[in-house]
Residue frames as a rotation matrix with the C-alpha (Angstrom) as fourth column:
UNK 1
0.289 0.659 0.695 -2.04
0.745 -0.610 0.269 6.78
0.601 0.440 -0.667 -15.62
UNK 2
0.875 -0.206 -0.437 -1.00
0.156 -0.736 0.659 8.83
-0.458 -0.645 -0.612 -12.50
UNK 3
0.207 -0.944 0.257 2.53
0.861 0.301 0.410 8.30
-0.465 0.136 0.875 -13.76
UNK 4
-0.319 -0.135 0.938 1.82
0.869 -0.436 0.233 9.95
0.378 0.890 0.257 -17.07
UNK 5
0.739 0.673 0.025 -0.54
0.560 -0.634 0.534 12.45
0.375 -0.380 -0.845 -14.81
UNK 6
0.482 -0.827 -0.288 3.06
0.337 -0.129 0.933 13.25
-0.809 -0.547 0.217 -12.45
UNK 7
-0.490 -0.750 0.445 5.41
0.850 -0.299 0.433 13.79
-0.191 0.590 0.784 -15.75
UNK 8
-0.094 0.523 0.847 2.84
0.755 -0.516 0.403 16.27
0.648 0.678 -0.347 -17.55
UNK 9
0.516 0.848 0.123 1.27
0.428 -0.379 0.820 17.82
0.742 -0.371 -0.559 -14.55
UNK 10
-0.200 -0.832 0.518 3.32
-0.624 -0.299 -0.722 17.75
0.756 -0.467 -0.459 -11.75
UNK 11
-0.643 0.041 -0.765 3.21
0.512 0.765 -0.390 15.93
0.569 -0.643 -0.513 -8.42
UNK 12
0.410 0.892 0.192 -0.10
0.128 -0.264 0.956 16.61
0.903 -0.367 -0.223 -5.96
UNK 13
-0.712 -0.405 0.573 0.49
-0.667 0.135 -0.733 17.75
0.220 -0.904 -0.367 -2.38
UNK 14
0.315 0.822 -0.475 -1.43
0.077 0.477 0.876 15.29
0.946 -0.313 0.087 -0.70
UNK 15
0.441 0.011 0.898 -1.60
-0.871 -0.237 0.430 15.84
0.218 -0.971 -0.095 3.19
UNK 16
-0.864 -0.473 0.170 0.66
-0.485 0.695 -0.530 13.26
0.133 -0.541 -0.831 5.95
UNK 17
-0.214 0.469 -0.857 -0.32
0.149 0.882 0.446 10.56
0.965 -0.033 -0.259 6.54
UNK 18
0.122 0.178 0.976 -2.26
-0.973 -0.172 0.153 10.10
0.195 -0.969 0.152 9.82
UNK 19
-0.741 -0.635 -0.220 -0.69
-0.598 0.772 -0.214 6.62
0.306 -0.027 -0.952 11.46
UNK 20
-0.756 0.377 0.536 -3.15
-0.375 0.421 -0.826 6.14
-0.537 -0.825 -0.177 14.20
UNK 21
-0.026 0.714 -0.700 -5.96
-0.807 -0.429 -0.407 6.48
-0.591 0.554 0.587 10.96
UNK 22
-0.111 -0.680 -0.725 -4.13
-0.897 0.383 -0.222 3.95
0.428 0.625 -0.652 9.01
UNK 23
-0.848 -0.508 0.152 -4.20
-0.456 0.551 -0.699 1.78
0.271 -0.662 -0.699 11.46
UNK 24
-0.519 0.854 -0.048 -7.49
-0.387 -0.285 -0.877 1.78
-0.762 -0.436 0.478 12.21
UNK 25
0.335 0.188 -0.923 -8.35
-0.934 -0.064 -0.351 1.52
-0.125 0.980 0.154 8.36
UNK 26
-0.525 -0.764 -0.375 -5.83
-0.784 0.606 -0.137 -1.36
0.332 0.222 -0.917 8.33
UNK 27
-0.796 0.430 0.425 -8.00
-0.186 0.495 -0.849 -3.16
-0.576 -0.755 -0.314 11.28
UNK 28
-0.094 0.903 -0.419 -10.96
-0.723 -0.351 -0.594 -2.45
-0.684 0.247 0.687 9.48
UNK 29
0.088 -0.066 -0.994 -9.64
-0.962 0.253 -0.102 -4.31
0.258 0.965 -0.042 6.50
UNK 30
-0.790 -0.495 -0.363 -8.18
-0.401 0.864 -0.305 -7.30
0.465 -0.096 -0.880 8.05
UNK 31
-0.902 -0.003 0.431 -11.37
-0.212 0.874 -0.438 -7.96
-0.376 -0.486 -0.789 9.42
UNK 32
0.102 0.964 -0.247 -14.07
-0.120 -0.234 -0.965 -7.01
-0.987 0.128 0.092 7.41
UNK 33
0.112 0.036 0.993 -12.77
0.935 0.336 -0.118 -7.59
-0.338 0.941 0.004 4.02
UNK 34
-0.687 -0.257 0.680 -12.19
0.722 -0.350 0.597 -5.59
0.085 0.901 0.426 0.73
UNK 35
-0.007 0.885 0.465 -16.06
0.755 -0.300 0.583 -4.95
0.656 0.355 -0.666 -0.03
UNK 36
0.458 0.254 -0.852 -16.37
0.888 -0.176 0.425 -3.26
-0.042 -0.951 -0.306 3.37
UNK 37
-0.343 -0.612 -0.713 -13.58
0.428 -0.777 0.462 -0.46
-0.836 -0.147 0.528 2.62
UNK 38
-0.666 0.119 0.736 -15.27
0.722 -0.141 0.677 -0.27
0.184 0.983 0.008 -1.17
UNK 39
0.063 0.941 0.334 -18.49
0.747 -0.266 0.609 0.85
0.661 0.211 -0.720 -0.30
UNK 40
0.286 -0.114 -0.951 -17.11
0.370 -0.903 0.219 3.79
-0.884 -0.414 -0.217 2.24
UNK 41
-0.543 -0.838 0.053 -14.81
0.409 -0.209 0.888 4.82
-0.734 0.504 0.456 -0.59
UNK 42
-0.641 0.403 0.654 -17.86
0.666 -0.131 0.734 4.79
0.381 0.906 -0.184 -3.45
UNK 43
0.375 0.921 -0.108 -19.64
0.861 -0.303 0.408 6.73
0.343 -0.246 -0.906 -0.92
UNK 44
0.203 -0.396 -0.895 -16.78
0.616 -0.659 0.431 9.49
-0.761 -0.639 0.110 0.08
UNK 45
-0.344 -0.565 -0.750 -14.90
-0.608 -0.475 0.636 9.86
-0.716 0.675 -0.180 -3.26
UNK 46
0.460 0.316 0.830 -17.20
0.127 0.902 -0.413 8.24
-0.879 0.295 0.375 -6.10
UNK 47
0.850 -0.231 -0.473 -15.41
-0.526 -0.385 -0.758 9.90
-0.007 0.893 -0.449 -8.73
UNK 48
-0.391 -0.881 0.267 -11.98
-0.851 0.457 0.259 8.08
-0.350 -0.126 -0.928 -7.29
UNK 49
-0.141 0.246 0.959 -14.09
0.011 0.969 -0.247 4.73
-0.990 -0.025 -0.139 -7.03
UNK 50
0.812 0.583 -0.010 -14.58
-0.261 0.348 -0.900 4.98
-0.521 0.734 0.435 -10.54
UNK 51
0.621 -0.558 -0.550 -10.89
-0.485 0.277 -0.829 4.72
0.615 0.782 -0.099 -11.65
UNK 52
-0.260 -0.600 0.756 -9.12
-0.877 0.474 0.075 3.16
-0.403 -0.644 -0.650 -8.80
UNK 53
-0.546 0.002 -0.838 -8.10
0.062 0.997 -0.038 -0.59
0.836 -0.073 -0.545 -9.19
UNK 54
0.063 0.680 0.731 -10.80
-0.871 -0.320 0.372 -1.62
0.487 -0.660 0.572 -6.93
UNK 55
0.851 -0.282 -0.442 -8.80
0.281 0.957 -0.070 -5.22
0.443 -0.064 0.894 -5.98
UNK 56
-0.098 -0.951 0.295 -6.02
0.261 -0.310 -0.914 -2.58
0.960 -0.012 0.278 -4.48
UNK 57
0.395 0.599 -0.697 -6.56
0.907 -0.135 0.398 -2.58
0.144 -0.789 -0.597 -0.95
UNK 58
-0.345 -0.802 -0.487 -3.20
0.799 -0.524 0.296 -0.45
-0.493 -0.287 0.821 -0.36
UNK 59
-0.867 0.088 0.491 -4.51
0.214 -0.823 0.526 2.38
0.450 0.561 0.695 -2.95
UNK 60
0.136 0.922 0.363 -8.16
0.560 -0.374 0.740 2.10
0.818 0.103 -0.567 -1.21
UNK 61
0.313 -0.014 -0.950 -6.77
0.901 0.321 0.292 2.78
0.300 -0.947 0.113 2.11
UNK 62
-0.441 -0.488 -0.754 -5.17
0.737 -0.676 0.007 5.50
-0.513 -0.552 0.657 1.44
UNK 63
-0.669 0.497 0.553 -7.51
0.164 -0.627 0.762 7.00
0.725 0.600 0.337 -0.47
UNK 64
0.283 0.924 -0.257 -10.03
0.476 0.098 0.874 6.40
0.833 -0.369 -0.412 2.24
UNK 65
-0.023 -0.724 -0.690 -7.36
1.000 -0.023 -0.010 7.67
-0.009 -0.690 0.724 4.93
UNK 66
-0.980 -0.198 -0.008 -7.25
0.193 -0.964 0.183 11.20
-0.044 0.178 0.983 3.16
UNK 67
-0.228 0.898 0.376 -10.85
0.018 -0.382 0.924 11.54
0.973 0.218 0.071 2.64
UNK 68
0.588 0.405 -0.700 -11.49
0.681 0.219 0.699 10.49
0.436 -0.888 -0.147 6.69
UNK 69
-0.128 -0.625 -0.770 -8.76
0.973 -0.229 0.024 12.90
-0.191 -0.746 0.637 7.95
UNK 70
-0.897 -0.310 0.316 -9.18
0.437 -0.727 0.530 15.72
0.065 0.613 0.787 5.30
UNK 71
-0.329 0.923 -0.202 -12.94
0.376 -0.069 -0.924 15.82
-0.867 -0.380 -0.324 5.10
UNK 72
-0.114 -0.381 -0.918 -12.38
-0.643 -0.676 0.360 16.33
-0.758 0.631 -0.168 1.95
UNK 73
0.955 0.282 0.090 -12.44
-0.109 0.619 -0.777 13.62
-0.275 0.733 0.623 -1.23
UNK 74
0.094 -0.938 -0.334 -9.31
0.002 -0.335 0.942 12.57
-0.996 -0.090 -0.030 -2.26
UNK 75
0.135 -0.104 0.985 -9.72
0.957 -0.245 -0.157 13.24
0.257 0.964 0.066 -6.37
UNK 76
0.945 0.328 0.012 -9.98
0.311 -0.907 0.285 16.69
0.104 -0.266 -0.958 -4.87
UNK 77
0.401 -0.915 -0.030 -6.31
-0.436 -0.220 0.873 16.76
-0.806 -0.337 -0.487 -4.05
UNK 78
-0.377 -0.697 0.610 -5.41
0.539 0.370 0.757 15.29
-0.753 0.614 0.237 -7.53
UNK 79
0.201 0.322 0.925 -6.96
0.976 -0.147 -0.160 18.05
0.084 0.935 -0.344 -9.28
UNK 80
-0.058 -0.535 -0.843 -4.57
0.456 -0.765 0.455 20.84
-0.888 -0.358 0.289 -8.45
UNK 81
0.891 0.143 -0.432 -3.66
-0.293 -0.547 -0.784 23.66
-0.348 0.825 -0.445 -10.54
UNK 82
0.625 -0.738 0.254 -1.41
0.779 0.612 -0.139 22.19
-0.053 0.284 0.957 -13.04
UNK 83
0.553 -0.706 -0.442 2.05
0.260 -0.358 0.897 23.13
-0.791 -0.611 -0.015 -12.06
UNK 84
0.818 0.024 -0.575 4.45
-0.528 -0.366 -0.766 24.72
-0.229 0.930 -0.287 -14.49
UNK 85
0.692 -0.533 0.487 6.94
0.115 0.747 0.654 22.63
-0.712 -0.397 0.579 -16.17
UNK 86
0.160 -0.728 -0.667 10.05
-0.323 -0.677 0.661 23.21
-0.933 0.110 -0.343 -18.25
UNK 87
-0.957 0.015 0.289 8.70
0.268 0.424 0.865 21.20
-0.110 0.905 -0.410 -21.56
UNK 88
-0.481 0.788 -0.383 6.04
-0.872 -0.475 0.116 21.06
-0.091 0.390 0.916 -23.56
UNK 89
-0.452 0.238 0.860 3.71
0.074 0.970 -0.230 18.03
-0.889 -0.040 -0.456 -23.93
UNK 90
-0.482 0.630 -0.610 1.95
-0.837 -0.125 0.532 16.65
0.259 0.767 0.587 -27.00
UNK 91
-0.461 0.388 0.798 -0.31
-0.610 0.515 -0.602 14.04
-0.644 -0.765 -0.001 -25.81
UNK 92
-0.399 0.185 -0.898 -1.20
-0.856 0.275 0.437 11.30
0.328 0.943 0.048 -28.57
UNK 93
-0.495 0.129 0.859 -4.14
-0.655 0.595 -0.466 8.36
-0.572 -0.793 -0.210 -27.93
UNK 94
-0.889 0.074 -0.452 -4.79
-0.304 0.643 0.703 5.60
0.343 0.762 -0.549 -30.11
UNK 95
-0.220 0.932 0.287 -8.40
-0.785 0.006 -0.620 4.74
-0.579 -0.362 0.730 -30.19
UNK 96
-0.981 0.153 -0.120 -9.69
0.070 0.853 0.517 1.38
0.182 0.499 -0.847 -30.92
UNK 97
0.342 0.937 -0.063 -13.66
-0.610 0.273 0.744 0.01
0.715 -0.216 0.665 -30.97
UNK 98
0.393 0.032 0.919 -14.59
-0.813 0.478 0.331 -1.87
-0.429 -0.878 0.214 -27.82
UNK 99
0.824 0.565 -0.041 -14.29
-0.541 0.764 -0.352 -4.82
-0.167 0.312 0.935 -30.33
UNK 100
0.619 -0.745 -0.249 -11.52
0.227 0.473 -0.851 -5.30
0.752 0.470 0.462 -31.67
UNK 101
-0.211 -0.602 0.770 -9.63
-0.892 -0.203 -0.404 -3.52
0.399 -0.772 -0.495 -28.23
UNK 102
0.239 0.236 0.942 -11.24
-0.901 0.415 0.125 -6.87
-0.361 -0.879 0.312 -26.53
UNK 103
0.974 0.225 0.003 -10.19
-0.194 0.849 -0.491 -9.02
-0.114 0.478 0.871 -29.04
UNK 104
0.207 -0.972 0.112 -6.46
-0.262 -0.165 -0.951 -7.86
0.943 0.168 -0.289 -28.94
UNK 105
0.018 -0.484 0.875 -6.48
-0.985 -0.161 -0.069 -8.03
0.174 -0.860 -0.479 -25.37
UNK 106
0.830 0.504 0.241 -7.58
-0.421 0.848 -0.322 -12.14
-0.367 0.166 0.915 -25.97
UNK 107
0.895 -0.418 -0.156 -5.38
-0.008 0.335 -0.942 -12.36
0.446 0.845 0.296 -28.42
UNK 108
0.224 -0.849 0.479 -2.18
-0.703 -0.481 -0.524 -10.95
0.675 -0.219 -0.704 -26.30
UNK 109
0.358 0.192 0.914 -3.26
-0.922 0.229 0.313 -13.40
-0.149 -0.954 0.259 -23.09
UNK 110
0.975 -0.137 0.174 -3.24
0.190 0.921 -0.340 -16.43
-0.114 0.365 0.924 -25.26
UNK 111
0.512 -0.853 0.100 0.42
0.197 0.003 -0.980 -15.47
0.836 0.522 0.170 -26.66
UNK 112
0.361 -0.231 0.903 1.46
-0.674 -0.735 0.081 -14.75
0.645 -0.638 -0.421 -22.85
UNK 113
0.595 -0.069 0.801 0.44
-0.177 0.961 0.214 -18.05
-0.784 -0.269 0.560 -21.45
UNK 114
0.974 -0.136 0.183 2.44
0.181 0.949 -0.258 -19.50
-0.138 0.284 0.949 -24.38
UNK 115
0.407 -0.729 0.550 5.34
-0.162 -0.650 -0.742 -17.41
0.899 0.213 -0.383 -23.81
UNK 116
-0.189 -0.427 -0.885 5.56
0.605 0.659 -0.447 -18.49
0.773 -0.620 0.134 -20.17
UNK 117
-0.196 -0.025 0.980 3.61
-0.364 -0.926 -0.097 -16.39
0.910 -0.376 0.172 -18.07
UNK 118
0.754 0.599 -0.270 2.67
-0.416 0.753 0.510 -19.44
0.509 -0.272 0.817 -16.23
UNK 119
0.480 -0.541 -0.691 6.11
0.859 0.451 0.244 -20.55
0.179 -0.710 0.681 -15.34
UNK 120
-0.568 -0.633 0.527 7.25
0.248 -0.742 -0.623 -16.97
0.785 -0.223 0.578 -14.73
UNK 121
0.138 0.609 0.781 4.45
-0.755 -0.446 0.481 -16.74
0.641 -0.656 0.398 -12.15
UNK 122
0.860 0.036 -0.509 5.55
0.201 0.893 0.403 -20.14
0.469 -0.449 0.761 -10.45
UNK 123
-0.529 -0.845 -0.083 9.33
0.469 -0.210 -0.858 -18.59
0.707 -0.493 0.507 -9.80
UNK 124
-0.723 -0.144 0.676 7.38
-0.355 -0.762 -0.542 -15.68
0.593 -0.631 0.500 -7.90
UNK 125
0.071 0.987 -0.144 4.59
0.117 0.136 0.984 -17.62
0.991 -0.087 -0.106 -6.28
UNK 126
-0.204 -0.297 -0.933 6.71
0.978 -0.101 -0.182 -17.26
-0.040 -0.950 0.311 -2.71
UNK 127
-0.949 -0.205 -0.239 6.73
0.266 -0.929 -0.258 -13.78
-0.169 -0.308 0.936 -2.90
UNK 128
-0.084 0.975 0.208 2.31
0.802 -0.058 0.595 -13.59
0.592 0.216 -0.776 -3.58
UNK 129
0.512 0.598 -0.617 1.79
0.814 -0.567 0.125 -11.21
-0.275 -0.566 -0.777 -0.53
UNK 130
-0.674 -0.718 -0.175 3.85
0.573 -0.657 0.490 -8.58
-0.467 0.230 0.854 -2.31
UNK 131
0.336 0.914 0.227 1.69
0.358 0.099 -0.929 -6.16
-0.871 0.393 -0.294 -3.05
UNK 132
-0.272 -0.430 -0.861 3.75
-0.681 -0.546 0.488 -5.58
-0.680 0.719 -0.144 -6.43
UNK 133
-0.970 -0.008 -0.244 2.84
-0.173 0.725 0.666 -8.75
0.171 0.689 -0.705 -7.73
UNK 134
-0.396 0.905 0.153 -1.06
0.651 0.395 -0.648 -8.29
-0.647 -0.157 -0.746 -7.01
UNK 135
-0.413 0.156 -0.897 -1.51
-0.771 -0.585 0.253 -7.35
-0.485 0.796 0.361 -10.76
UNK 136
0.815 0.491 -0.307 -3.59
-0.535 0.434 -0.725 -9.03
-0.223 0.755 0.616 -13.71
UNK 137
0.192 -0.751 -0.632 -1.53
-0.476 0.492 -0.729 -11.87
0.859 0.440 -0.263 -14.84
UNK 138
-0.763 -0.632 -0.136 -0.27
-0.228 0.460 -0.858 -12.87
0.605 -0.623 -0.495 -11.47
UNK 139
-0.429 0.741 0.517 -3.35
-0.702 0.087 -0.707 -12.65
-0.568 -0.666 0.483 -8.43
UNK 140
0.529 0.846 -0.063 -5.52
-0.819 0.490 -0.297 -15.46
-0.220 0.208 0.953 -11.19
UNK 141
0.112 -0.398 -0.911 -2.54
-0.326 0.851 -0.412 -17.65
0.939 0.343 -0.035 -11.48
UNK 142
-0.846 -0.444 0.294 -1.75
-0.327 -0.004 -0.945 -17.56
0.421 -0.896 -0.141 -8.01
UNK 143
0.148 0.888 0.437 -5.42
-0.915 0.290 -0.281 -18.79
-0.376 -0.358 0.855 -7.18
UNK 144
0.750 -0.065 -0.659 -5.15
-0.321 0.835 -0.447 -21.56
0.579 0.547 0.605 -9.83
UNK 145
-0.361 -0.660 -0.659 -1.92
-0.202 0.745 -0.635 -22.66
0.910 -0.096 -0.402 -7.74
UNK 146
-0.682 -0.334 0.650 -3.91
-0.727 0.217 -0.651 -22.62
0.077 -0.917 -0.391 -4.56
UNK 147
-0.946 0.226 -0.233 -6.36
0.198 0.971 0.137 -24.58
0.257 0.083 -0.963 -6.16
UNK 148
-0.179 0.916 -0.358 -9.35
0.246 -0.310 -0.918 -22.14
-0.953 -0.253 -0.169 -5.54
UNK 149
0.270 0.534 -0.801 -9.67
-0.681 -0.482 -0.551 -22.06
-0.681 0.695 0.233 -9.61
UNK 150
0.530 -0.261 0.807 -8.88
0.705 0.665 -0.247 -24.22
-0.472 0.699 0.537 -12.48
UNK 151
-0.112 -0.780 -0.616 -6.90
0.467 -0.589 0.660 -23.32
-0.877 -0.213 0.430 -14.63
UNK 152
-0.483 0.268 0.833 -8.90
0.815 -0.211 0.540 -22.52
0.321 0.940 -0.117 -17.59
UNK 153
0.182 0.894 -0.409 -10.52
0.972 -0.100 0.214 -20.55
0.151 -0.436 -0.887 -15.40
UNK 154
0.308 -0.638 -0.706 -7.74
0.579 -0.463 0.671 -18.58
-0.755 -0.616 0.227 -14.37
UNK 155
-0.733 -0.406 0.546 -6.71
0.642 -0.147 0.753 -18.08
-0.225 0.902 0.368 -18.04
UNK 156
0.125 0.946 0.300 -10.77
0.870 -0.250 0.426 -16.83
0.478 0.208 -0.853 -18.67
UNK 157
0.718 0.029 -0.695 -10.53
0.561 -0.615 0.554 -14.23
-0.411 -0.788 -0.458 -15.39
UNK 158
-0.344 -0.903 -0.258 -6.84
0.705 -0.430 0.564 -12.86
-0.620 0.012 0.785 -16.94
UNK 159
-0.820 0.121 0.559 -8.65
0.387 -0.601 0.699 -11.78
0.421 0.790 0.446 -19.83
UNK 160
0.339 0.917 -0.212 -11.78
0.879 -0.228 0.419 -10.82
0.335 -0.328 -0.883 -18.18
UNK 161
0.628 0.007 -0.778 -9.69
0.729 -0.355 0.585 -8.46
-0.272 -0.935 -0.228 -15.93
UNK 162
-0.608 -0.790 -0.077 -7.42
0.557 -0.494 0.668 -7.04
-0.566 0.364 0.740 -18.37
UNK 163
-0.247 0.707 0.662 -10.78
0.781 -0.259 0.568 -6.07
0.574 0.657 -0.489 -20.17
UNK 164
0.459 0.463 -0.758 -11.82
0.878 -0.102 0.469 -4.70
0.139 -0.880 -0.453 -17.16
UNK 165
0.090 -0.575 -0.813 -8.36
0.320 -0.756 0.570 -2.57
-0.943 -0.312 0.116 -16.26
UNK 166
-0.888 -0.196 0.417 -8.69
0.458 -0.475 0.752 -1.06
0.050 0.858 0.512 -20.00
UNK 167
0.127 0.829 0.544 -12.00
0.737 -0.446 0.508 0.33
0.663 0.337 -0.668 -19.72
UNK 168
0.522 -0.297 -0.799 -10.76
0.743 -0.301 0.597 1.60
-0.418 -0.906 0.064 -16.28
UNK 169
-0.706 -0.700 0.107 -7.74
0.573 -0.477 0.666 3.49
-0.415 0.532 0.738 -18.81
UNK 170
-0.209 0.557 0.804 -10.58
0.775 -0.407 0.484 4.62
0.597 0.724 -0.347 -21.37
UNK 171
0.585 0.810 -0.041 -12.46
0.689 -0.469 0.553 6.33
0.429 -0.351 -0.832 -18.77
UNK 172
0.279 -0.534 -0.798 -9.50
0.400 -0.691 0.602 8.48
-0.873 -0.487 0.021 -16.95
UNK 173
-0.756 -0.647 0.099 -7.99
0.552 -0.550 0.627 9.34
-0.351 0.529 0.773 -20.29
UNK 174
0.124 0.549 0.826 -11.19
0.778 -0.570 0.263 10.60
0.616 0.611 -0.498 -21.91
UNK 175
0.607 0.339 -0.719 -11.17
0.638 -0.747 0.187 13.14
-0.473 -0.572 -0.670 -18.86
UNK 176
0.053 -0.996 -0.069 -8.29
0.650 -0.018 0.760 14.25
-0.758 -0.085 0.646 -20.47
UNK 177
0.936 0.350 0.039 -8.81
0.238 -0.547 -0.802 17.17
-0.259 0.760 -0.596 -23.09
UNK 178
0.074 -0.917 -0.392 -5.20
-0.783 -0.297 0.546 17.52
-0.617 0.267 -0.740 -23.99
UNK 179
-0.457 -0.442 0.772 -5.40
0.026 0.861 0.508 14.31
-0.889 0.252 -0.382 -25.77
UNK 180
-0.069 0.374 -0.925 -5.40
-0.969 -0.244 -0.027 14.16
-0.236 0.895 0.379 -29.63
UNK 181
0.093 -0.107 0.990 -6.87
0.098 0.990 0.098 10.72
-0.991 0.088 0.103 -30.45
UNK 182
0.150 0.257 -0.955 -6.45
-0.945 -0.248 -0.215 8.91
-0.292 0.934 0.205 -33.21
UNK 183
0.847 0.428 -0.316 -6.58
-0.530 0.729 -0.433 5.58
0.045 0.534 0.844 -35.15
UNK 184
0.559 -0.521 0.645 -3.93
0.250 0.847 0.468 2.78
-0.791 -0.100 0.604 -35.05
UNK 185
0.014 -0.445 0.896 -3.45
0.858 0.465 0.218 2.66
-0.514 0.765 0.388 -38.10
UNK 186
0.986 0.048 0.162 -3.21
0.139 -0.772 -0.620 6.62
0.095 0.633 -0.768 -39.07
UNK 187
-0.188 -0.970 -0.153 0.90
0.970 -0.208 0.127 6.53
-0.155 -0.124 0.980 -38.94
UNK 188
-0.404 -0.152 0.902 1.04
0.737 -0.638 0.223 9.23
0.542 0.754 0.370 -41.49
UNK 189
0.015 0.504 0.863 -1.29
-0.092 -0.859 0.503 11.97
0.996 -0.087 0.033 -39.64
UNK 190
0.755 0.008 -0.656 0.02
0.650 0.127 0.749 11.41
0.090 -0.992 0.090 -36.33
UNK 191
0.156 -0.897 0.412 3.28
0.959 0.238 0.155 12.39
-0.237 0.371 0.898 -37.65
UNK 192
-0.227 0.265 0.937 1.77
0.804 -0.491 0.334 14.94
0.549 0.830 -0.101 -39.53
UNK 193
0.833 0.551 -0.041 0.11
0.326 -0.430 0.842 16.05
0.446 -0.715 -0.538 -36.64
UNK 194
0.057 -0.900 -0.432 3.72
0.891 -0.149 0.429 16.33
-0.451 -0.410 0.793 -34.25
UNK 195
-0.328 -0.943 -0.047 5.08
0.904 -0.328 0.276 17.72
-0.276 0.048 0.960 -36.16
UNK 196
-0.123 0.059 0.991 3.11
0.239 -0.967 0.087 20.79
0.963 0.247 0.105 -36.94
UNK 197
0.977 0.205 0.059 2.63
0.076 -0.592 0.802 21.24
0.200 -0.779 -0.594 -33.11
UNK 198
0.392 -0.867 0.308 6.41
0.919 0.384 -0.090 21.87
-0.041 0.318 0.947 -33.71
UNK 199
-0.493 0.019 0.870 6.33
0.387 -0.891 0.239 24.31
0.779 0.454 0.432 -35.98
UNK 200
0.653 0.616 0.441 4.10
0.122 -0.660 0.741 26.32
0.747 -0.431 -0.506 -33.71
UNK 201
0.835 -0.241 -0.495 6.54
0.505 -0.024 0.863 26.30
-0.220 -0.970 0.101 -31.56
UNK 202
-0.353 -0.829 -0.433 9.35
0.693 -0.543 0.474 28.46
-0.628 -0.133 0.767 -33.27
């Protein structure tokens, strides 16, 4: 979502990093836990705490870093004026019901696991403290191999959490008033759509 936020928008300044701050923060974590950095975080910048991956220490920290040095929130520093860029965007979002969006996302997990997401998480289980590989899919297999879950369990939690990081998606994009939604299954009048914001352009 930032990604797409960076191409469109531009990049935020966000202030340096403060080390000694960081550090501190870092401490904070390693001995108090997760929960402990949440609840500052839902209490500096709740608008952040609502879309942040809230299983990311590395994203709270520094979210909590800028908000403790800045005095400031850090969503505050990701709502810049938007910067000017040498294209145009058209911004297209497929809308589904809760239902059937939670039933695809079921439906995908099951066809993952039987695709081998299971032994493709076993090649990387050495490399677990990466935090690149603390993502849905990996972080509930990687329990199941230490044996703090079953593995139905683990399977149950993938989809739980992938529900989870999609509602997370819903809620930043609705902020989003550049976005023309529309149906799956409207090919034709998406198309339709484009391409007159086209035309308007010559």
């Amino acid at each position: 979502m930032l990604y797409i936020d960076a191409v469109c928008n531009g990049m935020d300044h966000l202030p340096d990093a403060d080390q000694k701050l960081r550090t501190e923060l870092t401490r904070e974590f390693e001995n108090n836990g997760i929960e402990h950095l949440r609840l500052q975080l839902k209490q500096l910048d709740p608008d952040y705490y609502a879309v942040v991956d809230l299983k990311n220490p590395k994203r709270i920290l520094h979210a909590l870093e800028v908000c403790l040095s800045t005095g400031k929130p850090y969503s505050s520093f990701l709502t810049s004026p938007k910067k000017e860029r040498p294209f145009r965007t058209i911004k297209i979002g497929l809308n589904l019901g809760r239902e059937e969006l939670y039933e695809r996302i079921n439906r995908r997990v099951d066809q993952m696991m039987k695709d081998g997401l299971e032994e493709e998480a076993r090649r990387v289980y050495s490399l677990r403290h990466l935090n690149s590989l603390n993502t849905v899919g990996y972080k509930e297999l990687f329990a199941y191999f230490d044996g703090t879950t079953s593995k139905e369990e683990a399977f149950e939690l993938i989809k739980r959490n992938s529900r989870h990081y999609a509602r997370r998606q819903l809620t930043w994009f609705r902020k989003d008033k550049e976005i023309n939604w529309f149906s799956p299954d409207q090919e034709d009048e998406i198309i339709q759509f484009i391409q007159n914001q086209i035309l308007l352009l010559k």
